[in-house]
C-alpha positions in Angstrom: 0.0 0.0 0.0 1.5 3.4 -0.8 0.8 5.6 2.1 1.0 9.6 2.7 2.4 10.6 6.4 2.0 13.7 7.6 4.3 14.7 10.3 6.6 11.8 9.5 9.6 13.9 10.6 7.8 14.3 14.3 8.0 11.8 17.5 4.5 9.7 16.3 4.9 10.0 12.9 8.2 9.0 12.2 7.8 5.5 14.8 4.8 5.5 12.2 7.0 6.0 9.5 9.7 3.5 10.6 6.9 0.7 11.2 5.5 1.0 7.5 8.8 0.7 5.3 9.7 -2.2 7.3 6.4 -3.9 6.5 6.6 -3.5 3.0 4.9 -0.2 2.2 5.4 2.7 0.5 5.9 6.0 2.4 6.2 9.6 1.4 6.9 11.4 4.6 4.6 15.3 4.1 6.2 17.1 6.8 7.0 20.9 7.5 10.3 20.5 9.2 8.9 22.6 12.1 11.0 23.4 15.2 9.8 19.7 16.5 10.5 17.6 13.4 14.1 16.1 12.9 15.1 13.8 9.7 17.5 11.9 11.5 14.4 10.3 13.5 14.2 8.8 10.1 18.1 7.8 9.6 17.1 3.6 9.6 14.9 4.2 6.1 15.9 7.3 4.8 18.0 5.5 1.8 15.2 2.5 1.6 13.3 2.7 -2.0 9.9 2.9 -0.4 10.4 6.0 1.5 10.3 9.6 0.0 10.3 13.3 2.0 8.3 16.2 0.7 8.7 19.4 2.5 5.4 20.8 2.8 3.4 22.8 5.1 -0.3 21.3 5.7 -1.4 25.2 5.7 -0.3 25.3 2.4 -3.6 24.1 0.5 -2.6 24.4 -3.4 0.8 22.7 -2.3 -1.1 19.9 -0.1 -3.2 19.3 -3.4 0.1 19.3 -5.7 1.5 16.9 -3.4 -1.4 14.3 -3.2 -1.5 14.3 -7.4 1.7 13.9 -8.0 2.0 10.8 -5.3 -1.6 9.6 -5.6 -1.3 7.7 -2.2 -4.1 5.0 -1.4 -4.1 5.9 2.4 -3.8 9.4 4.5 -2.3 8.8 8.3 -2.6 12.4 9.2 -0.2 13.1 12.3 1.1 16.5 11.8 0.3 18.8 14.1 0.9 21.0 16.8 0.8 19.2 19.8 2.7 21.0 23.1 0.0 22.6 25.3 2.3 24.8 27.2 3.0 26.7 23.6 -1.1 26.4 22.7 -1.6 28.6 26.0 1.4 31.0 24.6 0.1 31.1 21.6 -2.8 29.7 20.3 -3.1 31.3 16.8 -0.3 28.6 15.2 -2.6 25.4 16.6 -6.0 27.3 14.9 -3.7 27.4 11.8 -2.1 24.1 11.3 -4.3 21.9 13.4 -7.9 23.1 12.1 -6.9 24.4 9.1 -4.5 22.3 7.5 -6.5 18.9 8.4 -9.1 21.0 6.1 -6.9 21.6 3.4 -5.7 17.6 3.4 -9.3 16.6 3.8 -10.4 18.5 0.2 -6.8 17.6 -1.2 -8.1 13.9 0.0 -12.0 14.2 -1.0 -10.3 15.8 -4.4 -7.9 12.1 -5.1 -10.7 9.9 -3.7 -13.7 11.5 -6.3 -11.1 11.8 -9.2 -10.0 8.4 -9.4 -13.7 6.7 -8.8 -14.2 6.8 -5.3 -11.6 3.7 -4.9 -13.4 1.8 -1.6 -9.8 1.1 -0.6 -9.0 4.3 0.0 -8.7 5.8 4.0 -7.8 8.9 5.7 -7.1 8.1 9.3 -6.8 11.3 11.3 -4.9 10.6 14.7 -5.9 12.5 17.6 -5.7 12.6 21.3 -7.0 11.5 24.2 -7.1 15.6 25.4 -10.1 16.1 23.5 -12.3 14.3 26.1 -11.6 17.3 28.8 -10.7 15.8 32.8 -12.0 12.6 34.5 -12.2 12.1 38.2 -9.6 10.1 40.0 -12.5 7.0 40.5 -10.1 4.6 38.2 -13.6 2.9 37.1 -14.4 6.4 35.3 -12.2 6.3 31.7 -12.6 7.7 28.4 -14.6 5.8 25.6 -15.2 6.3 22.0 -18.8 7.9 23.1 -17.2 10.5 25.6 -18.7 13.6 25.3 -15.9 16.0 23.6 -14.8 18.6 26.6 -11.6 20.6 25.6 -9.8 22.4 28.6 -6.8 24.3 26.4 -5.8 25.8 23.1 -4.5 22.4 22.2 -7.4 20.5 22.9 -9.6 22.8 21.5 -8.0 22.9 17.8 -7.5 19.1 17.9 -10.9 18.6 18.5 -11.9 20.9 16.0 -9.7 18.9 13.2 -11.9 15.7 14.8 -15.2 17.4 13.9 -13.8 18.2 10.3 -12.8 14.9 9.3 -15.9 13.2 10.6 -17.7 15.3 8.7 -16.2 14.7 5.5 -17.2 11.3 6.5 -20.9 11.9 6.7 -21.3 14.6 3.6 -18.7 13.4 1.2 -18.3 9.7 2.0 -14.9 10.1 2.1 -14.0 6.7 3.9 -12.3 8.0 6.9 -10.9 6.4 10.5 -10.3 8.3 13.9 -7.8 7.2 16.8 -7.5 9.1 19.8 -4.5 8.1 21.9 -3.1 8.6 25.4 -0.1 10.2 26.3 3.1 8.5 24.1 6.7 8.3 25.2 9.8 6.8 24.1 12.9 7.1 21.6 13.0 10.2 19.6 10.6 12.1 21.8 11.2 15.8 21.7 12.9 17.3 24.5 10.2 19.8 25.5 8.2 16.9 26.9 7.4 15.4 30.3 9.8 12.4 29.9 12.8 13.8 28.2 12.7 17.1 30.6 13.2 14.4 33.5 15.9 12.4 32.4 17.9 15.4 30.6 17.3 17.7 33.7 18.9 15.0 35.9 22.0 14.4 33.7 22.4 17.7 33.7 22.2 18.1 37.7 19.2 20.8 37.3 15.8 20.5 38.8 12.9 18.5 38.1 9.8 20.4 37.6 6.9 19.3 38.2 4.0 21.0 37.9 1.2 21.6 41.1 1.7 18.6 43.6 2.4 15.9 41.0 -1.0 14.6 41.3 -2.2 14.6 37.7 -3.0 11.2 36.5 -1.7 9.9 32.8 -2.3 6.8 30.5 1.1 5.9 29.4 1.4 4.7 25.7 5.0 3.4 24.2 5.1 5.3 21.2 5.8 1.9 19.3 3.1 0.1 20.3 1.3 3.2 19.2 2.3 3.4 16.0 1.5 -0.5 15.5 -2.0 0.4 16.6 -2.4 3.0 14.1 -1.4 0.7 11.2 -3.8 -2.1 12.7 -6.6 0.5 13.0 -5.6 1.5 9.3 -5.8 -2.2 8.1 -8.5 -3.7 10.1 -10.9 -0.8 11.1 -13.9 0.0 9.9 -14.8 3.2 8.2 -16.2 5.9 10.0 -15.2 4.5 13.1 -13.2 5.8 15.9 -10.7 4.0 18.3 -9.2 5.1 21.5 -5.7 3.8 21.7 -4.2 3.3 25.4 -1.6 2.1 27.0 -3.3 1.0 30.3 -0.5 2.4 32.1 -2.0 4.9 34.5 0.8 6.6 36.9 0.5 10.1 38.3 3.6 12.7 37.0 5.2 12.3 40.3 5.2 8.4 40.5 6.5 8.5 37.1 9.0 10.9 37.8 10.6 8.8 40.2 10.8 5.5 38.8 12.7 7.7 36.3 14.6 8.8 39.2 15.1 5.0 40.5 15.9 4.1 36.9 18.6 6.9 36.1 20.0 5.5 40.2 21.4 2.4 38.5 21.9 3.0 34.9 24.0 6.4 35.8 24.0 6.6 39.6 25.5 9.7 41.3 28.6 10.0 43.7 26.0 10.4 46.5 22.4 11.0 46.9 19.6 10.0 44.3 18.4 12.2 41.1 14.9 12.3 43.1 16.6 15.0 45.6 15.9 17.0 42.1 12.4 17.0 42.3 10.9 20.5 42.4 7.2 21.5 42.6 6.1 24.6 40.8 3.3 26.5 40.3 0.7 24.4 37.6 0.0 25.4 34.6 -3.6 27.4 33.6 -6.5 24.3 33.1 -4.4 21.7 34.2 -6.6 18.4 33.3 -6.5 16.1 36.5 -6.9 12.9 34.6 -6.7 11.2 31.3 -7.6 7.3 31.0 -8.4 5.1 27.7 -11.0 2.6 27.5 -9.4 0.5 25.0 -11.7 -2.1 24.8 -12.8 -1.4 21.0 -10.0 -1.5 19.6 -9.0 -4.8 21.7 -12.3 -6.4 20.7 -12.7 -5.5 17.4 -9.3 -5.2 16.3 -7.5 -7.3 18.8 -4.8 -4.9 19.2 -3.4 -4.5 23.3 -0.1 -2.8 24.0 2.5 -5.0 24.4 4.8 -2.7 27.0 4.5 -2.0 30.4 5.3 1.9 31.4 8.6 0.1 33.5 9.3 -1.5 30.4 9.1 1.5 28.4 10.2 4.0 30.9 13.7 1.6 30.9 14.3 1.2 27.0 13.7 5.2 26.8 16.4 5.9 29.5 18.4 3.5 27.7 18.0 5.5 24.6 18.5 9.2 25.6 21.9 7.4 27.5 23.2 6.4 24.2 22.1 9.1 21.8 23.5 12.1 23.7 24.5 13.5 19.9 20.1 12.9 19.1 19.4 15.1 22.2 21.9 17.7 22.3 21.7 18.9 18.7 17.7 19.5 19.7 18.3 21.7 22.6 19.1 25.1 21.0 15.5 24.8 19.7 13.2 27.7 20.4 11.2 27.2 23.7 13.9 23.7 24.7 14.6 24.5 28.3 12.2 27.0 29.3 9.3 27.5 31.4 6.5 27.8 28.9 2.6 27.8 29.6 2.9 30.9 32.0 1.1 33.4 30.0 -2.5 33.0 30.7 
């Protein structure tokens, strides 16, 4: 299957990209090169004869369309976006742009393929969202999101992501185009950008600084390998059924602070200090603006229908990423003079 990736260059898309060249298909990577993308993610398939890179920006509708004619791809898995809420509450106007309306220029370059060449019944465009869109749940651990949660967006973020969900379902219902949704917890692993949760914990401790974390460390989070992800969204691509949505977790609940310090407890053996732990880091600061309490997938769909589960434990995970960032110091540091890397951001609500 020849398939069209946007945001191949990012965290997601490129463990997406990876995933696909290695199981036979043809991939052209659409990606903007953004401040969050890096190519070298993509080092293991770059020179493979199925992959190909087009620079393009997804707010860029008569390039989108160029792109999508000249490639004439038989799937859409549409990852690019932007995705850190701390910049969303800094500045919102970029998320309205690329998340809202370049999933609307996709979808007509899309609707545009699909109707030219016959309405092909092959042809998908999966969107891949988040589990954000959903809003807050309480800490009762029998309370989690499903496919049929209400949409409750807390943040800038949220907002334009569930906006994009809207769009492409209703391209669904009024075009027919033949598209899939995924909404997925929060992912971590190799190649995750160094703005995030994860990577701010382990290169903050290497580095002997502190460990932020925001309010009291209560806020609960479904962990999600971003491997296992990825093979979930070629399953769901493969195997789903149209018009459907699937909520893709990795039941791996943990608050920020008990995931913090099994990071802590992790980095203690794999790079142990001349005294003390890295959890005499840890540093509580002031929260950020609409700070969601609790995010947890209901995955059974997609286990039941699909018979998809995540096949790593957040301990697991948690030790093959540590692993990595320990042996790809040249990945990490080239990223750090990025704009925003290392600063406080969300604080101008």
């Amino acid at each position: 299957m020849k398939l069209l990736v946007t945001g191949g260059a990012g965290f997601i898309g490129s463990a997406v990209v990876r995933q696909a060249v290695q199981a036979g298909h043809e991939v052209v990577n659409l990606d903007a090169l953004t401040y969050a993308a890096c190519l070298d993610n993509l080092a293991s398939v770059a020179d493979s004869p199925l992959y190909q890179f087009e620079q393009v920006d997804i707010r860029d509708g008569a390039a989108v369309a160029a792109c999508f004619q000249k490639h004439q791809p038989e799937a859409v898995l549409h990852l690019a976006a932007e995705s850190h809420v701390d910049r969303s509450i800094d500045g919102p106007a970029v998320f309205m742009e690329t998340n809202v309306m370049g999933t609307f220029h996709l979808l007509q370059a899309a609707r545009t393929l699909w109707e030219g060449q016959g309405r092909p019944e092959g042809f998908r465009f999966q969107h891949i969202s988040t589990d954000e869109v959903y809003g807050s749940l309480p800490s009762d651990p029998e309370v989690m999101f499903t496919e049929d949660t209400a949409y409750d967006p807390r943040s800038p973020y949220s907002a334009s992501k569930a906006a994009s969900d809207h769009l492409v379902r209703a391209w669904g219902e009024t075009y027919g185009l033949p598209v899939l949704l995924t909404n997925c917890s929060n992912n971590y692993g190799p190649y995750h950008f160094p703005e995030k949760l994860i990577p701010v914990i382990i290169l903050n401790a290497l580095a002997g600084k502190e460990l932020p974390i925001y309010g009291d460390g209560s806020n609960i989070r479904d962990w999600l390998y971003v491997e296992d992800h990825a093979d979930a969204l070629l399953t769901v691509l493969q195997k789903g059924t149209v018009g459907r949505s699937y909520n893709i977790g990795g039941e791996n609940e943990r608050t920020n602070l008990q995931l913090v310090e099994t990071l802590c407890a992790i980095l203690d053996r794999k790079r142990p200090l001349n005294s003390g732990s890295y959890a005499d880091q840890i540093t509580f600061v002031t929260d950020r603006p609409g700070h969601d309490a609790r995010y947890a997938i209901d995955p059974t769909r997609i286990r039941d229908e699909l018979g998809w589960r995540p096949s790593v434990t957040v301990e697991e995970g948690l030790e093959r990423t540590v692993d990595w960032y320990l042996d790809n110091s040249a990945w990490w540091q080239a990223l750090q003079g990025r704009d925003g890397v290392g600063e406080r951001l969300g604080v101008k609500a």
